[in-house]
N, C-alpha and C positions, 0 to 999 in steps of 0.2 A: 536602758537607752543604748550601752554599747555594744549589745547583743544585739539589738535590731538593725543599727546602722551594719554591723559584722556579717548578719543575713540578707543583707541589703546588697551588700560590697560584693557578696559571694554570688547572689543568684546573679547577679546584672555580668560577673567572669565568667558565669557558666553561661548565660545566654549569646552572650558574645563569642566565645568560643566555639559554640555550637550551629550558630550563623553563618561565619566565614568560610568554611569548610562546603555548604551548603551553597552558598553563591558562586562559589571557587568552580565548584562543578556543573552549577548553570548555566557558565559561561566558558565552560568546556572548549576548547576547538576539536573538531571531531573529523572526520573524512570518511566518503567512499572511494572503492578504487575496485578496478575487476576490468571485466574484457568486453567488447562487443563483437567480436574477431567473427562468430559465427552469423550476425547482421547486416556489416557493413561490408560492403564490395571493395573490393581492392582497386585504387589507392586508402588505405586504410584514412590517411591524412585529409582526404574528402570529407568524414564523417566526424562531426564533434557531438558531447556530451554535457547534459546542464543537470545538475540537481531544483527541483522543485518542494519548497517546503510544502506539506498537505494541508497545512489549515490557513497558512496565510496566501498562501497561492503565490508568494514572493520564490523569483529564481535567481539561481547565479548564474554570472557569466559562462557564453559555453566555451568548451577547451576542446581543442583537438585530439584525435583519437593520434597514438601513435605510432608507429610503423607495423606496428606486430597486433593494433587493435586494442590496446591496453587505456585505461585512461586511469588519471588520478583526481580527485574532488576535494582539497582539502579546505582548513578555515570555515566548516562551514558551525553552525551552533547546533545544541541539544535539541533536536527535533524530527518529526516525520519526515521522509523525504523521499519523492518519486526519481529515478533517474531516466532521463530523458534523451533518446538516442536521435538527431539529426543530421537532415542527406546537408552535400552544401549551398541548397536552395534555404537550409534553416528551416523547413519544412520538421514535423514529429515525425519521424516514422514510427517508433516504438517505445514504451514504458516499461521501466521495472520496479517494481519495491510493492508496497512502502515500507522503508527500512527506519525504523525506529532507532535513534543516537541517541537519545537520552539511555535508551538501557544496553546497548553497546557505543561505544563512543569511536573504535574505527574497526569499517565492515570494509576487508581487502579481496573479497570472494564475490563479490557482483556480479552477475552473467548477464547478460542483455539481450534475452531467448522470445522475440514477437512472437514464434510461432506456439508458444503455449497457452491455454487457457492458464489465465490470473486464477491464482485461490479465490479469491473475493468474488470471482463470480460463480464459483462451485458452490460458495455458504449459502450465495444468495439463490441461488437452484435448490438448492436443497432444503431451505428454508422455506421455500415456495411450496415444494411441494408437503412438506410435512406441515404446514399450514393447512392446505385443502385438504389433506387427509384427516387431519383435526375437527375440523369443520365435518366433512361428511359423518366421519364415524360419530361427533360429540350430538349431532344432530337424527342422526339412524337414517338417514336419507340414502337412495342411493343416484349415482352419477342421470343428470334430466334426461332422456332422448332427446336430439335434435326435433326442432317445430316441423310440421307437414308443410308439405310445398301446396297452395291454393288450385287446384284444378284437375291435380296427379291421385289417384290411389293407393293406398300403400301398399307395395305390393305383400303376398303370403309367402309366408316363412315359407325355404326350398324343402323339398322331400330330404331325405335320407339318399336315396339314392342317384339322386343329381350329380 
């Protein structure tokens, strides 16, 4: 009997110990910070910045960009998070991320670059298309000709010498 209350006593310190540590970092405070300098027109102070969580759609309050185009985002918690570059109509003009705090907890390298194609839309390009190619080869088909126009002839393949 006192060996089980003894294994009883032991796993419920280990359980516990092994918890707090784990919640401790759930609740992380974490931050972004980096530049918008090559977006935002000069007065830099026009322009402020919000972080967007990705899955709850919740933002934080926006801050101002600082003299030099700099911004800082702190207090935010472990999570996805878009950063959100606005004129001072509070209008989006541009997005960055999504940067991931849970597996780094402060990201101080941010650039704020509209003019780039987002990776996520390069996966999903490319994804596309090695889909269709999927498809065609798994099937041995090859790509349909377009349908005839009602009324028109098709016309004959050009000579060689045309």
């Amino acid at each position: 009997m006192k060996n089980n209350r003894f294994v009883a006593i032991a796993l419920a310190f280990t359980l516990a110990n092994t918890a707090v540590p784990t919640a401790l970092f759930a609740q992380q405070s974490t931050s972004l910070a980096g530049t918008a300098k090559d977006e935002a027109k000069k007065p830099f102070t026009d322009y402020t910045v919000r972080a967007r969580d990705v899955a709850a759609g919740t933002q934080t309050p926006a801050q101002a960009l600082d003299a030099q185009g700099n911004f800082s985002l702190t207090g935010l918690s472990t999570a996805n998070y878009l950063v959100e570059l606005l004129n001072k109509n509070g209008k989006v003009v541009c997005t960055e991320g999504p940067f991931d705090l849970s597996k780094q907890a402060i990201k101080s390298d941010v650039v704020v670059d509209c003019n780039k194609v987002p990776a996520s839309w390069w996966l999903i390009g490319a994804a596309a298309a090695a889909g269709i190619t999927a498809g065609i080869v798994a099937t041995g088909d090859t790509p349909a000709a377009p349908p005839a126009v009602a009324g028109f002839a098709a016309a004959p393949p050009a000579s060689p010498s045309r």
